[in-house]
N, C-alpha and C positions, 0 to 999 in steps of 0.2 A: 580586443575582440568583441566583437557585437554579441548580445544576451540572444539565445534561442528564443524561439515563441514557439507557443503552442502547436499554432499550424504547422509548425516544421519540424515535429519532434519526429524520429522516426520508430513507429508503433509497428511491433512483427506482429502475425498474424498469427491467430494459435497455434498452429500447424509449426510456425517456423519458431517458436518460442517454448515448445511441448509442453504447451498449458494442462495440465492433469488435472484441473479440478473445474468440473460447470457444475455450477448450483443449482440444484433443483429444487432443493427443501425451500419450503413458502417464510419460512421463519427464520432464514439466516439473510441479513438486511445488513450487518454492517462484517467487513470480513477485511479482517488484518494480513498482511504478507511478512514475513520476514525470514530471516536464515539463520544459520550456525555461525556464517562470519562474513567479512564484506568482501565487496567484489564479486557477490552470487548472483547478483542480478536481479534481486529485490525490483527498485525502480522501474525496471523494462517491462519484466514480467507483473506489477500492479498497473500497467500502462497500457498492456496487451490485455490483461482480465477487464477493465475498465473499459476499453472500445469494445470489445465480444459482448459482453453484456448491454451496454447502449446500444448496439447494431441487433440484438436476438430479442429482449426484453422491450416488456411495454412501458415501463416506467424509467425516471429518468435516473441518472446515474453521473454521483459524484465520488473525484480521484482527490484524495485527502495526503499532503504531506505532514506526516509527523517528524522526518529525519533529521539527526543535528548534521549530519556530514555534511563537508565542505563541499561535498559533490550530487549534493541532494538535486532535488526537480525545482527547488524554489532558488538555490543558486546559480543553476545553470539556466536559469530563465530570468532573471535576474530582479525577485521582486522579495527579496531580503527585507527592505525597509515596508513591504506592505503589509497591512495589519490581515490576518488570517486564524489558521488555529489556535498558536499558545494565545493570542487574544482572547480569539472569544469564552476559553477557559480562565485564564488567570486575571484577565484587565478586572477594574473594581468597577467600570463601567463598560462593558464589555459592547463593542460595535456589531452595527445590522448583520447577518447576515449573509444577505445580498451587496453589501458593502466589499466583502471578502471574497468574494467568489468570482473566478475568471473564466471567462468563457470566450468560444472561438468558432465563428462557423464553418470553420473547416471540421468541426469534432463533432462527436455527438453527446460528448460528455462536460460536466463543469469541474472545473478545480477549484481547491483551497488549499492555498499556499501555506508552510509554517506558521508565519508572522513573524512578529519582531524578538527572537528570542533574548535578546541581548539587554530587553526592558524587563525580565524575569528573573528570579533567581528561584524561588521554588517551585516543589517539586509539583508534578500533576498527582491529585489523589482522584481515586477510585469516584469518587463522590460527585468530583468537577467534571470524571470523564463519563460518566454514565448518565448526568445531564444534557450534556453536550453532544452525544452520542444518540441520546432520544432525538435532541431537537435535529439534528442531520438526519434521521430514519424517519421522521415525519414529512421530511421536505422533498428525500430521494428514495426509490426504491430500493435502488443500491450504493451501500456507501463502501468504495473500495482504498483500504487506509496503507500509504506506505509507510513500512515500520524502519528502525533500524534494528540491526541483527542483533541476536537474542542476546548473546554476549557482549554487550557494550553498557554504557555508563546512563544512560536514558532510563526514561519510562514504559518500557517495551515490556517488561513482565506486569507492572501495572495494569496497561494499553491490555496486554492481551487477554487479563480478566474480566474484562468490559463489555468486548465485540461477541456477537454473534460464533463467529467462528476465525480459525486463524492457518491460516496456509504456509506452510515453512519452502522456502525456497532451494533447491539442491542441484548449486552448479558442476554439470557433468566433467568426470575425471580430476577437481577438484577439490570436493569436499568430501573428505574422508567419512565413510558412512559410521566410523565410530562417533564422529564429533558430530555427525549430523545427527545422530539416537543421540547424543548426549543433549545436542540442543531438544530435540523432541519430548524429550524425558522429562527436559528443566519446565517444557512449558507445563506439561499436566502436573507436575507436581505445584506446578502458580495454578495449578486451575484452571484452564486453560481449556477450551475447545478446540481442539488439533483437527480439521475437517480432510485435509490431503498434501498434496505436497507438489511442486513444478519441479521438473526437472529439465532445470536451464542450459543451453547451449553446448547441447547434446550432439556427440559427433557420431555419423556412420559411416560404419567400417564396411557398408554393404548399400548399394545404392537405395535412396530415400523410398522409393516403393514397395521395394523386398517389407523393410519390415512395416512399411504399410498394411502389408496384408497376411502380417504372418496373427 
């Protein structure tokens, strides 16, 4: 099967993704996604936030994979072996930049792939990631980071005391709102700035304009 590319990824529109959160505040510059468990739609909805803001914002705006999943943006596009984030964090010579970064003019945004996670074995500390974190908020207005969900074996309670602010994702009729306050709960207790939350592919039981206007 042929790797996806960029141009062809299929990006919902806010509207159809029930993006809950636009940023307004001037001082949230880099803003993490993630959930209470997989399959919430993490990926979609950082892909959905990342166009809306390059399409409304005057500055430029980059989509950052952190995910280990096998069904991350950077496997399904298929640049696994490209040097990208655990890079520019962990390498002892650590590459450009603009070396890493993909871009598409079909978009209006750039991306940074994972990288090579498989040339790593430890862990991301606070220290590498809030370096690395400046240096992307100097270059992008927005830096929109996909996480992996809160419960998993990553760097994601780390990641999330880093960023600006952190978006929890809550896929409709599936995530239990108990496990979903549980991941919410887990992040403030890391410290965590909890700014809002999506509520992903969300069904109505009442035609889409009803509650448009209720």
């Amino acid at each position: 099967m042929a790797a996806a590319t960029l141009a062809s990824l299929n990006i919902q529109s806010p509207s159809e993704s029930n993006l809950a959160v636009t940023v307004l505040d001037q001082e949230l510059r880099v803003i993490l996604l993630t959930a209470a468990n997989r399959n919430s739609g993490i990926t979609s909805s950082s892909l959905s936030m990342a166009n809306e803001l390059a399409r409304t914002s005057r500055g430029r705006v980059l989509l950052v994979d952190t995910s280990l999943s096998e069904n991350s943006l950077t496997r399904r596009l298929d640049l696994g072996e490209r040097e990208g984030f655990l890079d520019l964090a962990l390498a002892d010579v650590p590459p450009s930049l603009a070396s890493c970064i993909e871009r598409s003019e079909a978009l209006d945004f750039d991306f940074l792939p994972l990288g090579r996670r498989q040339q790593y074995s430890e862990r991301l500390t606070p220290e590498l990631l809030r370096e690395l974190l400046q240096v992307l908020a100097e270059e992008y207005r927005f830096v929109i980071i996909d996480g992996d969900p809160v419960y998993s074996s990553g760097d994601i309670l780390t990641l999330s005391t880093q960023v600006d602010g952190v978006v929890l994702v809550v896929r409709s009729e599936e995530t239990r709102w108990e496990v979903a306050q549980a991941a919410a709960q887990r992040l403030i207790q890391a410290e965590a700035k909890l700014i809002g939350s999506v509520f992903n592919a969300r069904k109505y039981y009442m035609p889409k304009w009803v509650y448009d206007r209720l």
